[in-house]
C-alpha positions in Angstrom: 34.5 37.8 -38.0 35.6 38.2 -34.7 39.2 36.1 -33.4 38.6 33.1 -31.0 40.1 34.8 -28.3 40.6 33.7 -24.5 38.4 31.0 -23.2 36.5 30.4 -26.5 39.7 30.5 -28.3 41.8 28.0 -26.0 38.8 25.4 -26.0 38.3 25.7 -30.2 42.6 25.4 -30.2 41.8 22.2 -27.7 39.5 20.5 -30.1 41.1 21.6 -33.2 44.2 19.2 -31.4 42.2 16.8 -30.7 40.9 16.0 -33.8 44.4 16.6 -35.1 45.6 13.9 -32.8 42.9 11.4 -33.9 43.0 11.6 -37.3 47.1 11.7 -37.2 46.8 8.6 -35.6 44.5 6.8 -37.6 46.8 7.4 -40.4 49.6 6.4 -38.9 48.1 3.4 -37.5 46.9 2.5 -41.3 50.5 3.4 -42.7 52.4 1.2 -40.4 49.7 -2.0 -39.8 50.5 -4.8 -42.8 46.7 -6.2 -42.4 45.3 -2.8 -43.3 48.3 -2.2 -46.3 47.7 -6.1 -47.7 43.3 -6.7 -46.8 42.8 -2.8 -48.3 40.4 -2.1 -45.3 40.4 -1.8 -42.1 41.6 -4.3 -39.0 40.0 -3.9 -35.7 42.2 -1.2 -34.2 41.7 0.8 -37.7 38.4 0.4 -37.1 38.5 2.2 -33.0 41.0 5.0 -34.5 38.5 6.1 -37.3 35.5 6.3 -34.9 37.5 8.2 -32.7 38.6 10.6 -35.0 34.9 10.7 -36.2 33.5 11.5 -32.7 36.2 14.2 -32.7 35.1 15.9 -36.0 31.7 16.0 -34.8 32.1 17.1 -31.2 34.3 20.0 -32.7 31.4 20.8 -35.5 28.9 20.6 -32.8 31.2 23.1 -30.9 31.1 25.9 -33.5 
């Protein structure tokens, strides 16, 4: 299989960061937020991050 290499490579790298970044701060957010440790589901915010990350996964799947 061929590399990603120069513009197809730099926008895969973008979205592979991207969905790094979302789902990094998901957890994060679900680590540090007591209503998410102590309820065992998510609080609003919780709720925003994992859509986020979610629209990330699928734009990058879409993108391969």
């Amino acid at each position: 299989m061929p590399e990603n290499t120069g513009p197809v490579g730099a926008q895969h790298g973008a979205e592979d960061a991207t969905l790094q970044a979302a789902y990094s701060a998901f957890i994060q957010h679900t680590v540090a937020c007591a209503q998410c440790r102590t309820e065992g589901m998510d609080c609003v915010d919780a709720g925003e991050l994992r859509q986020a990350y979610r629209a990330a996964k699928r734009l990058a799947e879409k993108a391969r």
